[in-house]
Every structure is written in structure tokens, then in C-alpha cells.
C-alpha positions in Angstrom: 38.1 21.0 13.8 35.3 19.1 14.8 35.7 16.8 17.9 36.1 13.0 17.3 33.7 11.0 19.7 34.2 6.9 20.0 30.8 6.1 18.8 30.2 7.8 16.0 30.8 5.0 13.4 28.3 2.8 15.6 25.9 5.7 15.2 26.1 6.5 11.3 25.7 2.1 11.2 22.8 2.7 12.9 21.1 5.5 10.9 21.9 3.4 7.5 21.1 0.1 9.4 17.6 1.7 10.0 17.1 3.4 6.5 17.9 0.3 5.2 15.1 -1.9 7.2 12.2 1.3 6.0 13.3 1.2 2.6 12.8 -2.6 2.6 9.5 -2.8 4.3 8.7 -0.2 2.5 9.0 -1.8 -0.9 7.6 -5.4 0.7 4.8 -3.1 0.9 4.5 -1.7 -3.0 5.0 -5.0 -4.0 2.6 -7.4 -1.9 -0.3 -4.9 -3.6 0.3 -6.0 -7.0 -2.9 -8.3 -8.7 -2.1 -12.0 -9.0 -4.3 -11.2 -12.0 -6.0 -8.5 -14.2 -10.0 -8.2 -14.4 -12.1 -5.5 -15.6 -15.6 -4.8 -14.4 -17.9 -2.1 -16.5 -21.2 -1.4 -15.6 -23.7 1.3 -14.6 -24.6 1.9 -10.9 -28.0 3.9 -10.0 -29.7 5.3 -7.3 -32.8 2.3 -6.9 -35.0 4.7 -5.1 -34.5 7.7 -7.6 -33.0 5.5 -10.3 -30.4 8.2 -11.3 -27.3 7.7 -11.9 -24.7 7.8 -9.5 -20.9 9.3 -10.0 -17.3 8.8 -8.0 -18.3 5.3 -6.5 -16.5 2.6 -5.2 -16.8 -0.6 -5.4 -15.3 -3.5 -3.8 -14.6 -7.1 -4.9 -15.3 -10.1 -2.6 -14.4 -13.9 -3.1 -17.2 -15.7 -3.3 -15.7 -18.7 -1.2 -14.7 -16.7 2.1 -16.7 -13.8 1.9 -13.7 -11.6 2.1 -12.1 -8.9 0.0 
């Protein structure tokens, strides 16, 4: 038999205490990157010196009123 020791119910509270809190920030965290709305921008971006074309870009979206993202 294994031996009993006096704190470990406080520990296994503890390790589910603590999974719980992860799994809950981690889903705060999914969820606060959803879009409060859809948009879809098309277009082609080129090189202006060489005026190819240019592939696996990214672009960024800013708000016009506060100049950030």
C-alpha cells in the first residue's frame, strides 16, 4: 500500500485549482481574437521599383482615427 500523507487532498485541489485558471485564461484568450466584424480586402501588391509582383505578404489594417492596429 501506498502511504497516506495529510495534504494530499490540498495538493490534487491545487493541481485542478490551477488547471482550471489555464484553461480559462486560455479560452479568454481564443475568444477576445474573434472580429467584431467581417471585411475582405483583395488587391494586387508589387514591387514599385521593379513593379513585379510580390507573393506571401502581409498586410496590416490600421484605424484611421487612432492610428493603431
Amino acid at each position: 500500500m501506498l502511504p497516506v500523507i495529510k495534504d494530499q487532498p490540498i495538493r490534487l485541489f491545487m493541481k485542478k485549482l490551477i488547471l482550471t485558471v489555464i484553461c480559462g485564461c486560455m479560452a479568454t484568450f481564443a475568444l477576445a481574437q474573434t472580429l467584431s466584424g467581417t471585411a475582405t480586402v483583395k488587391g494586387i501588391v508589387t514591387d514599385s521599383a521593379k513593379n513585379a509582383l510580390l507573393g506571401y505578404i502581409t498586410i496590416a489594417i490600421k484605424d484611421a482615427a487612432t492610428q493603431s492596429r
